[in-house]
Structure formats: C-alpha cells, structure tokens
C-alpha positions in Angstrom: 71.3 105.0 111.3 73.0 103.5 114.3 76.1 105.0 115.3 78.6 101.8 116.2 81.2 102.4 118.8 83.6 99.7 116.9 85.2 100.2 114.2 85.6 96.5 113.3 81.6 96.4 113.2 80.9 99.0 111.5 83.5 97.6 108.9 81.4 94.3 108.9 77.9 96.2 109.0 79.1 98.3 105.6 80.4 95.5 103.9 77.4 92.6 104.5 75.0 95.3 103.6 77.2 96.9 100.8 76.4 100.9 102.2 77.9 103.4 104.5 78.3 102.8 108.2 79.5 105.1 111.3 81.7 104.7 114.3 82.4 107.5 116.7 85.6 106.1 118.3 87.0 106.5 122.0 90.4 105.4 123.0 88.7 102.8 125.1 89.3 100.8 121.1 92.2 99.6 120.6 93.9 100.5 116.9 94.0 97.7 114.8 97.7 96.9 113.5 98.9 97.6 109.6 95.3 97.0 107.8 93.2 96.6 104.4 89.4 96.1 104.0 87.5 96.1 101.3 85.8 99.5 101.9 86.4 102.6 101.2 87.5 104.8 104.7 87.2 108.4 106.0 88.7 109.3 109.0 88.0 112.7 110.9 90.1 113.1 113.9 88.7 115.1 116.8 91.3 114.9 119.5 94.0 114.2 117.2 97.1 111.9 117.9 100.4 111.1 116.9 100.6 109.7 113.1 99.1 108.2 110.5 100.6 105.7 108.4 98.9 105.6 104.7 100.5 103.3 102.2 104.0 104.7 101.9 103.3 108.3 103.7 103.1 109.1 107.7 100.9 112.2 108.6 101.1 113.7 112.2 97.3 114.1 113.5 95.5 117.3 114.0 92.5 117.8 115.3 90.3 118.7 112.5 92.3 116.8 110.0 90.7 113.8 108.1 91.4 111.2 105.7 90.5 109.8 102.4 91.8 106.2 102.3 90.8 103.4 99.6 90.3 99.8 99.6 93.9 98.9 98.6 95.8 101.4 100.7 97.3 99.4 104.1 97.1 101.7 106.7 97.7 101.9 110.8 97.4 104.3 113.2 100.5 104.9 115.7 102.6 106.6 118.5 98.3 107.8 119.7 98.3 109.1 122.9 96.0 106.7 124.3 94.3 108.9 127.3 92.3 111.1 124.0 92.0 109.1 120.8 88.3 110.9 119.4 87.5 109.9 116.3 84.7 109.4 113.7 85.5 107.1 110.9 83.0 106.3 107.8 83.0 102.8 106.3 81.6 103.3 102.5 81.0 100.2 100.6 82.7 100.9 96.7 79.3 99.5 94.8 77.1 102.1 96.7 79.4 105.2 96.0 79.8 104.0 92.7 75.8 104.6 92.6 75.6 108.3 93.5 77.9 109.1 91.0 77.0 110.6 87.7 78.3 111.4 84.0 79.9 114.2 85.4 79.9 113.8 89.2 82.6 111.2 90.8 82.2 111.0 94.2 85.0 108.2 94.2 87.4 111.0 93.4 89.2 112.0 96.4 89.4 108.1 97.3 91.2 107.2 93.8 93.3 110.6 92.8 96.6 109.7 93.9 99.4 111.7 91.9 102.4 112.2 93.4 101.8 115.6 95.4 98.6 114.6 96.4 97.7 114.1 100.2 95.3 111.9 101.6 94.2 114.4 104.3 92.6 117.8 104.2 92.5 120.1 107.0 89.1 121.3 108.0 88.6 124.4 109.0 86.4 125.1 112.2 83.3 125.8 110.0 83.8 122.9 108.0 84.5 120.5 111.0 81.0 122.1 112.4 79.4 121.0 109.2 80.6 117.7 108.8 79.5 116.8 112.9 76.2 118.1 111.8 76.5 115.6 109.2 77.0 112.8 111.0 74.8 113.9 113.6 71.8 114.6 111.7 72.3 111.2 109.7 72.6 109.1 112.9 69.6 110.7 114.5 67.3 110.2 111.5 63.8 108.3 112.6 60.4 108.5 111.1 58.8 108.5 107.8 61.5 108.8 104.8 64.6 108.7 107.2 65.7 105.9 105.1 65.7 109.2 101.3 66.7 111.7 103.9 69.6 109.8 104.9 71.0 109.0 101.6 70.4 112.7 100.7 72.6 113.7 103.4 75.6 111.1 102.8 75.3 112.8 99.4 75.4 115.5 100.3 77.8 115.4 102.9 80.2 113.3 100.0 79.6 116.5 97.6 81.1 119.1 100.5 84.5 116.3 101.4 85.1 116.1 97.3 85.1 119.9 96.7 87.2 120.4 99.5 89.7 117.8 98.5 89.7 119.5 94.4 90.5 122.8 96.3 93.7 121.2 98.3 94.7 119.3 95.1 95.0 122.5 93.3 96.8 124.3 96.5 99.1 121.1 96.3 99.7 121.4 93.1 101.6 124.7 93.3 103.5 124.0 96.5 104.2 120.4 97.2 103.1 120.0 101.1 105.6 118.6 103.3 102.6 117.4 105.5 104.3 113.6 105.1 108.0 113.1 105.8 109.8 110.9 107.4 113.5 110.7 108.3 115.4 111.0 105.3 117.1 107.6 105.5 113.7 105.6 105.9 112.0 107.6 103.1 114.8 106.1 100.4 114.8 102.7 102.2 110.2 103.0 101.6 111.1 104.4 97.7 112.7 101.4 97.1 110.9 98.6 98.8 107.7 99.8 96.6 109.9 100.1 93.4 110.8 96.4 94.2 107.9 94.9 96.0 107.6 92.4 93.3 111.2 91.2 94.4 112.0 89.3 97.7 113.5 91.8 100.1 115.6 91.1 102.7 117.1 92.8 105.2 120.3 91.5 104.5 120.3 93.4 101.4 118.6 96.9 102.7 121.4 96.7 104.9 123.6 96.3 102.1 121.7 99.0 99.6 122.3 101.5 102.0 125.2 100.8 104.1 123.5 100.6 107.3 123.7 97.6 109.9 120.2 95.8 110.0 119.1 96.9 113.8 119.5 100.2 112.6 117.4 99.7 109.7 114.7 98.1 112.2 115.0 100.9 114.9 114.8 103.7 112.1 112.0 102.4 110.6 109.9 101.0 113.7 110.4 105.0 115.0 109.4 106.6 111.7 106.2 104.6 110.5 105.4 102.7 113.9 106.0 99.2 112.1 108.2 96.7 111.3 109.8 96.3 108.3 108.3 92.5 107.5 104.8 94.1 108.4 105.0 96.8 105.9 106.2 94.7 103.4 103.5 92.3 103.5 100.5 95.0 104.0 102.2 96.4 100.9 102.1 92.9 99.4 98.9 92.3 100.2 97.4 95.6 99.3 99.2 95.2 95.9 97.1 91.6 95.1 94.1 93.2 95.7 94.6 95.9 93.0 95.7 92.5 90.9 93.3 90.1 91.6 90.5 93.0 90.9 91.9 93.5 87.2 91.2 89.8 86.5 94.8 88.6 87.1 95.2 85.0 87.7 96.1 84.1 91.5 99.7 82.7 90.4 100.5 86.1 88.1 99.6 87.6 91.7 101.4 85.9 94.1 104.7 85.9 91.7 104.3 89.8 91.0 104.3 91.0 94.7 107.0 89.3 95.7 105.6 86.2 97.8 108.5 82.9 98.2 104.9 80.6 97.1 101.5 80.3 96.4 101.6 78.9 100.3 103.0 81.6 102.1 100.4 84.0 99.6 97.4 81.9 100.9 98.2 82.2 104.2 99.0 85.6 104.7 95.9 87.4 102.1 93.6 85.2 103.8 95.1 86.5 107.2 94.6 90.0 106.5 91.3 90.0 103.7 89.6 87.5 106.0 88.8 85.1 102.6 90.9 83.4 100.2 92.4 85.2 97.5 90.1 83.0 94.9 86.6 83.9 96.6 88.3 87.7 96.8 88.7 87.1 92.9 85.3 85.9 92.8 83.7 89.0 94.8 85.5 91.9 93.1 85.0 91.0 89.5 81.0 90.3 89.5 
C-alpha cells in the first residue's frame, strides 16, 4: 500500500475506493481547520503537539497518544508547535470495517462507544507504539504475490490489538473518570450548553447574557481553550449533527430545523462547504 504524505489524499483515496488509507504526516502539512469526513479516523501522534479538539473535548498531545475519531465527530488540531508535528493518521472507509466484523467481533467499537467517561484517546505504551509502527510499516511495504490477503490480515489484525486496548482503558475509565480533557471551567459550561441547545439559534448576545460575561470575553476564552471560534464550533457541531440525521433517513428540512440553521439556504451552503456534496446526494450515499 502506498503511504501518502497528505492527509487530504489519503482521505480522498479511502473514500473513492471505500478501504483503509495511510498518511505519515510532517509539519511541512498544514492542519486543516474544525473538520468532518465521511471516514472513520485514527490518529497516532509521534512528536506530539499542543491539543486536540474532538467534538466537545480538548486533549493535550503526547507522543504515543492516539485517537479514535468517527465520521460525525468535528474535529481540529491546535496551538501544534509547527517545527515537529509527526504523525500517522489512518483513513478507514465505515462499509469496509463494517466487513471484518463478526457476530461477536465489532471492530467499529472504539470508533462508536461514546458514554460519558469515555476518551477518545489511549496512551500507548512504548511496546505497543513499537507494534503499531510495525504495523504500518509492514502494511505499507507489502509487494508480491498475496500482498493484497496479507494486507488485510494485518489491518485486521492491527484493528484487533487498537480495540482491546481501548476495552482495557474503558474499563480503567470507568472506575476513575480521567481528567485527560478539561478546559477552563467557564468555557466547559458555555460548550455544555451550546450542545444541549444546538437545535436553537445561539447568539452571542445571549451566551453573554447566560453567563454574565461581556462577549469579547466569551470570544477570547473560548478561542484560548479549544483553538476556535465560537461561530466555527457551532457550525462543525451543526454540521456533524445533520450527518448523524440525514443517515437515520430524516428528511433534509427535519434536519436543517433540528440543528439550529436560520434556513434551508444557509444549511445548503454551509453542509456542502464542509461534506464537499449537497446534503441530498449525502442522503443519497449514506442510506444505500
């Protein structure tokens, strides 16, 4: 398998041929702003960085730590040190995944278990991180008579090891709730609320209001805590929300009125902007 050094490629590669693809990452990329794509996403950080922001959770970057992210979780990377940004990330098309899995083996898990005390990183320790590189290295040197078997063998494989690894720190969180995610106190009640009313048109008139703070606070708080703006969260949010939606078989103007959009207009413009096609073909494409 070719190893991309793009992420946005590799994103394109997975998706047109509805498999895996890899990217080994420099900081020679730059990080794409507050995201969705329709693939699932692992993220192994080898240099680590500043923060990661995952839906409604930040996570400082270790090296060693990596990701589990889903096809309707906006996400951006911020505050990276941008002299060492090393990274691998795996694109995973949803349909193939869904293949490997069995009756009593879902390799989806650590992509779709989101309970409250559940992190979307695990920490791998230095035997495990040596096991995953020889992974990615083994898969993306493959040539030769069955490379095509041995290489979905070793995704298998390789999917087997991240899943047990992610039911062990479920169960560790379970007990103690990790405090792996905060954020200022202030901006963590301002994020409760915009998801508890993302369906509502929020202002920041009336944040300012809720929580008797002036609005450039608001917007230097919350720019220094997630690495975003406020509008940009909302509408990844908004966006990541009509995805889950338009999957179930909702119809487009349930959609648009349930995550909080002024019109169907402003709804067009924006899911096209960040899906890349119209929330009708999306509709189209995730229900076959």
């Amino acid at each position: 398998m070719k190893e991309f050094n793009s992420c946005k490629i590799a994103i394109e590669e997975c998706i047109s041929k509805k498999y895996f693809a890899i990217a080994h990452l420099h900081s020679e990329e730059k990080t794409m702003n507050m995201h969705i794509h329709d693939c699932y996403e692992i993220y192994f950080s080898i240099s680590g960085g500043k923060q990661f922001l995952i839906g409604n959770k930040a996570y400082k970057i270790q090296p060693g730590d990596l990701f589990f992210i889903n096809q309707y979780e906006s996400h951006y990377i911020t505050q990276i040190n941008q002299m060492e940004h090393e990274r691998i990330v795996l694109s995973i098309h949803p349909d193939f995944l869904k293949e490997l899995c069995t009756l009593h083996t879902d390799l989806q898990y650590c992509f779709h278990y989101r309970e409250p005390h559940v992190s979307h990183r695990i920490i791998l320790d230095k035997e495990k991180q040596q096991r995953f590189t020889y992974f990615i290295h083994k898969i993306t040197t493959l040539n030769g008579y069955a490379a095509d078997v041995l290489e979905r063998a070793l995704f298998t494989e390789l999917m087997v090891l991240l899943n047990k690894t992610f039911l062990a720190q479920c169960r560790e969180d379970a007990e103690e709730i990790p405090s792996s995610c905060q954020y200022d106190k202030q901006v963590d009640l301002i994020l409760e609320y915009m998801n508890q009313n993302i369906h509502q048109s929020i202002t920041m008139d009336e944040l300012a209001s809720k929580f008797y703070l002036s609005k450039s606070y608001i917007c230097r708080i919350f720019k220094a805590s997630t690495g975003t703006t406020v509008n940009k969260y909302l509408t990844a949010r908004r966006i990541s929300t009509a995805k889950v939606l338009l999957t179930e078989g909702k119809s487009i103007n349930e959609v648009w009125e349930r995550c909080g959009f002024h019109d169907y207009s402003n709804f067009l413009k924006a899911f096209t902007k960040a899906v890349g096609i119209s929330p009708k073909k999306y509709a189209l494409y995730s229900t076959k």
